[in-house]
N, C-alpha and C positions, 0 to 999 in steps of 0.2 A: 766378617759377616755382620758384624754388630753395628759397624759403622753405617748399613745400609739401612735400617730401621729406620731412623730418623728423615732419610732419602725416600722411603716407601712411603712411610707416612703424609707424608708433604705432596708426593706427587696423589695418593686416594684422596686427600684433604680437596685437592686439587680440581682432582676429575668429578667429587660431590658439590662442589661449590659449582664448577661448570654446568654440569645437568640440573642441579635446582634453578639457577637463572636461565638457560633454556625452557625449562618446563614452565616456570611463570612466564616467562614471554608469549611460549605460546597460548598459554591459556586465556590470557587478555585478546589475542588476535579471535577475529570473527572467523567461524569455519565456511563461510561462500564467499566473505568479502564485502566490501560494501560499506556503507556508514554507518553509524549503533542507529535503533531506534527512536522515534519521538520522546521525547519523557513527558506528555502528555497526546494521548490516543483519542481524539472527538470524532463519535460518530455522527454525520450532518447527515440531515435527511434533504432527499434531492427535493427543490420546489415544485411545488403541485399546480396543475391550471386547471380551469373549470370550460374555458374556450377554444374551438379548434377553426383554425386558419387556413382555407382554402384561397385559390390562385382570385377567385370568385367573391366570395364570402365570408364570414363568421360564425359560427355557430354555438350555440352553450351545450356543452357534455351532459350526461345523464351524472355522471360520477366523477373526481378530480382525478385526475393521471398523470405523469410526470412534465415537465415543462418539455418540449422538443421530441413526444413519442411521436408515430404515429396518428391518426385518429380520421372517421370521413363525416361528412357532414350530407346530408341530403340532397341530391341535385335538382336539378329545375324539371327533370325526367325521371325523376323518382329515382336516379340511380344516381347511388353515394361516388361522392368525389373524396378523393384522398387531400391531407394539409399535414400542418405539425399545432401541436400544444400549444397553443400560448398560458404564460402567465395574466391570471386574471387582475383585475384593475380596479 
């Protein structure tokens, strides 16, 4: 019986050496996957236009808006036509 001590020993030595290097492997892995993040995060602000661009015309905004929204400009019949933002110039 004595001689197995040494035999025990060695195999729990064994099985704690194995679950530590598991458990650090997984803890390095990302839990959804994927690539690590930036190591620097910039928030950029989207460019603003003051002008909107119909099929028609151009027209100046009241207020800047993003570059590519939306926006209408006033028709030849009083009724707004739709365009996109431009970047002002």
């Amino acid at each position: 019986m004595r001689s197995l001590c040494p035999l025990a020993a060695i195999v729990v030595l064994a099985m704690c050496g194995s679950s530590i290097a598991f458990s650090a492997e997984t803890a390095m892995e990302r839990p959804f996957g994927g690539p690590p993040p930036p190591k620097s995060r910039k928030m950029e602000r989207a460019p603003k236009g003051t002008s909107c661009k119909t099929p028609a015309k151009t027209c100046e905004l009241p207020k800047a808006q993003s570059v590519g929204a939306t926006c209408t400009c006033p028709g030849s019949d009083s009724k707004p036509v739709s365009g996109k933002v431009e970047q002002s110039k």
